[in-house]
Every structure is written in structure tokens, then in C-alpha cells.
C-alpha positions, 0 to 999 in steps of 0.5 A: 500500500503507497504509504505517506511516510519514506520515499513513496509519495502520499496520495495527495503528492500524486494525484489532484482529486477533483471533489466535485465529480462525485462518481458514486457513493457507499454506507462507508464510502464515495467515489471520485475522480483525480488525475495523476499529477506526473503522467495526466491519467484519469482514475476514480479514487474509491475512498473508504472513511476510516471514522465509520464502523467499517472493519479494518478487515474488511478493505483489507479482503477486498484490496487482497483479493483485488490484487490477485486479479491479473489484468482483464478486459472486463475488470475495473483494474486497482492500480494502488492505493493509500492510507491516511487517518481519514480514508483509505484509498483505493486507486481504480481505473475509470470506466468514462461511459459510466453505469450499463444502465444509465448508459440504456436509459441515456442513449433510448432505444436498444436492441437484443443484439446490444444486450447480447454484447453487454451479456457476453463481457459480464459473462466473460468477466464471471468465468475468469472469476469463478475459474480463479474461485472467486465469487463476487456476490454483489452483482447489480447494474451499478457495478457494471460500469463502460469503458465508453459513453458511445455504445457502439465502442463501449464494454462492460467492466465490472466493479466493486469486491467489496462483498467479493469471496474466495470460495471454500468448503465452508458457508459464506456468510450473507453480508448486510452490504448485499443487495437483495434484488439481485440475490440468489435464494441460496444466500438466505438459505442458513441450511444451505448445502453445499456452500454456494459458489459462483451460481449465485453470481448467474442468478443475479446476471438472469435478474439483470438479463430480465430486467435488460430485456423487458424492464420489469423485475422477474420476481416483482408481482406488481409488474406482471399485467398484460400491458408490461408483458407483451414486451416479451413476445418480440424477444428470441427463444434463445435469449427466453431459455437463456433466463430460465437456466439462469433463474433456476432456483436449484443451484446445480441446475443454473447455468454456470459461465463458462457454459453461459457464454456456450449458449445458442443466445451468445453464438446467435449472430443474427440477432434482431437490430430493431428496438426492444419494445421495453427500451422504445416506451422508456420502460427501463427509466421507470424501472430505475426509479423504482429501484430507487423508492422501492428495494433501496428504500422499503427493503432496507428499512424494513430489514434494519427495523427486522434486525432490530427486533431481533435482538429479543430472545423472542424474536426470530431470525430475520429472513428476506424472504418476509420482507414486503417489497413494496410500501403500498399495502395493496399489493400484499406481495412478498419476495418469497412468494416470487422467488419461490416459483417453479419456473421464470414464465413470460407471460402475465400472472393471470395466464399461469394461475 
């Protein structure tokens, strides 16, 4: 770690930090911009607060594991990092084009065969994890980040090992810092065996497939009426059987990878051009915003507020599968009566009951 003592230099001899371009921003940390002061390069500085409550440990895993990554064409690269009383710095390549979804939302319409392009680099990125034993676990649209802001020139790289583990014969345990729409069933699963491995990362990558495709979450009952649903019926068989093995409850029936990036959808060189019906309505803006009011708001409060009365003796272990996920009382829909289904179906609830 580049110290500030001897000869090495201090993070602030070395690069200039631009502290208005907030790049993102964490429980424990933000992300900013800064320019290397001798060779004029370009990175996000990813700034860990040393006053909170976050464990030493913790950013020590996740700059170890970091630093044993080789360098890979769809891997934000840690370049090297810092520690002073306020922050430890992590000191990471940027990726101009920003989150994949903001880049969706910003450049309009788009078609299956630019979702396959996207698909095909965080696949490549997870197999050369999962054959490293590495899991990342936090899989989600803000952690795949683009080399480019023109679409055509962009690729995927993915971000943040923060909740990243080497994968062992021993149970992983879930962290408070997972994001819950995007889990698999396995992390919440305290009887789960064997310990889970990288196909919890495939279940998230089938969320995001879903949600690229049709803009709706697959486990969101709120989203299943026939007028959100007809989006499906422009869409490749391929790309349909792609989800499902994705999205199989069964972790030893789920896709791994390396098989993924075999699929017939990843080979399909003739796929459609034409704007997905999702993408021309601005279904995936609105899909967007209600990540933000709904699982980041109502599911973390809920949680926090479980886990608080868990402390009783009385009280039982908070599980994610009893947490409502939506405010409105209406819908009376639980994440477990979602994810528990048999089956990924294409088609609007009141066709399958």
C-alpha cells in the first residue's frame, strides 16, 4: 500500500482529486475522480472513511483479493492505493461511459443484439472469476460500469469486491452490504448445502438479463399485467431459455459461465437490430426509479427495523424472504412468494394461475 511516510509519495503528492465529480457513493464510502499529477491519467479514487464502523478487515479482503486479479478486459483494474487517518484509498481505473444502465436509459432505444454484447463481457468477466474461485456476490447494474459513453465502442467492466469471496468448503456468510434484488435464494438459505459458489453470481446476471430485456423485475408481482408483458413476445427463444437456466432456483441446475457464454443466445449472430419494445416506451427509466423508492428504500428499512427486533430472545431470525417489497399495502406481495416459483414464465400472472 503507497504509504505517506519514506520515499513513496502520499496520495495527495500524486494525484489532484477533483471533489466535485462525485462518481458514486457507499454506507462507508464515495467515489471520485483525480488525475495523476506526473503522467495526466484519469482514475476514480474509491475512498473508504476510516471514522465509520467499517472493519479494518474488511478493505483489507477486498484490496487482497483485488490484487490477485491479473489484468482483464472486463475488470475495473486497482492500480494502488493509500492510507491516511481519514480514508483509505483505493486507486481504480475509470470506466468514462459510466453505469450499463444509465448508459440504456441515456442513449433510448436498444436492441437484443446490444444486450447480447453487454451479456457476453459480464459473462466473460464471471468465468475468469469463478475459474480463479472467486465469487463476487454483489452483482447489480451499478457495478457494471463502460469503458465508453458511445455504445457502439463501449464494454462492460465490472466493479466493486467489496462483498467479493474466495470460495471454500465452508458457508459464506450473507453480508448486510448485499443487495437483495439481485440475490440468489441460496444466500438466505442458513441450511444451505453445499456452500454456494459462483451460481449465485448467474442468478443475479438472469435478474439483470430480465430486467435488460423487458424492464420489469422477474420476481416483482406488481409488474406482471398484460400491458408490461407483451414486451416479451418480440424477444428470441434463445435469449427466453437463456433466463430460465439462469433463474433456476436449484443451484446445480443454473447455468454456470463458462457454459453461459456456450449458449445458442451468445453464438446467435443474427440477432434482431430493431428496438426492444421495453427500451422504445422508456420502460427501463421507470424501472430505475423504482429501484430507487422501492428495494433501496422499503427493503432496507424494513430489514434494519427486522434486525432490530431481533435482538429479543423472542424474536426470530430475520429472513428476506418476509420482507414486503413494496410500501403500498395493496399489493400484499412478498419476495418469497416470487422467488419461490417453479419456473421464470413470460407471460402475465393471470395466464399461469
Amino acid at each position: 500500500m503507497g504509504a505517506c511516510s519514506g520515499h513513496e509519495l502520499s496520495m495527495e503528492e500524486s494525484y489532484v482529486l477533483e471533489p466535485n465529480s462525485l462518481l458514486g457513493r457507499g454506507a462507508h464510502s464515495k467515489v471520485l475522480r483525480a488525475t495523476h499529477k506526473q503522467t495526466g491519467e484519469t482514475v476514480a479514487v474509491k475512498m473508504l472513511f476510516q471514522s465509520t464502523t467499517l472493519e479494518r478487515g474488511a478493505w483489507e479482503a477486498e484490496i487482497a483479493l483485488m490484487k490477485q486479479l491479473d489484468p482483464h478486459p472486463n475488470i475495473i483494474r486497482l492500480i494502488e492505493t493509500f492510507e491516511t487517518d481519514e480514508y483509505v484509498c483505493l486507486v481504480m481505473e475509470l470506466a468514462e461511459g459510466g453505469e450499463l444502465f444509465q448508459m440504456l436509459v441515456r442513449d433510448g432505444a436498444y436492441s437484443e443484439a446490444i444486450a447480447q454484447h453487454y451479456v457476453r463481457d459480464i459473462l466473460t468477466a464471471l468465468n475468469y472469476l469463478h475459474e480463479k474461485g472467486i465469487v463476487h456476490r454483489d452483482l447489480k447494474p451499478e457495478n457494471l460500469l463502460l469503458t465508453s459513453k458511445h455504445a457502439g465502442r463501449a464494454h462492460v467492466k465490472l466493479a466493486d469486491f467489496s462483498m467479493a469471496a474466495i470460495v471454500t468448503n465452508k458457508r459464506l456468510a450473507a453480508r448486510d452490504g448485499l443487495t437483495w434484488a439481485y440475490c440468489a435464494p441460496e444466500l438466505f438459505d442458513e441450511n444451505a448445502t453445499p456452500a454456494y459458489d459462483g451460481k449465485c453470481d448467474m442468478w443475479s446476471l438472469g435478474v439483470i438479463l430480465y430486467i435488460i430485456l423487458s424492464a420489469v423485475h422477474p420476481f416483482d408481482p406488481d409488474g406482471r399485467n398484460s400491458k408490461e408483458w407483451d414486451v416479451w413476445h418480440d424477444i428470441s427463444p434463445e435469449a427466453k431459455d437463456l433466463v430460465t437456466k439462469l433463474l433456476a432456483k436449484d443451484p446445480s441446475q443454473r447455468v454456470s459461465a463458462s457454459d453461459a457464454l456456450n449458449h445458442p443466445w451468445l453464438l446467435k449472430d443474427d440477432l434482431s437490430s430493431l428496438p426492444l419494445q421495453s427500451s422504445v416506451r422508456g420502460n427501463l427509466t421507470a424501472y430505475i426509479k423504482a429501484m430507487h423508492q422501492r428495494f433501496r428504500v422499503s427493503i432496507i428499512a424494513t430489514i434494519a427495523a427486522a434486525r432490530l427486533a431481533s435482538t429479543k430472545a423472542e424474536a426470530p431470525p430475520v429472513d428476506i424472504h418476509d420482507v414486503i417489497v413494496d410500501e403500498e399495502p395493496s399489493s400484499g406481495a412478498k419476495l418469497t412468494e416470487s422467488v419461490s416459483q417453479s419456473s421464470v414464465s413470460y407471460a402475465p400472472n393471470t395466464a399461469t394461475e
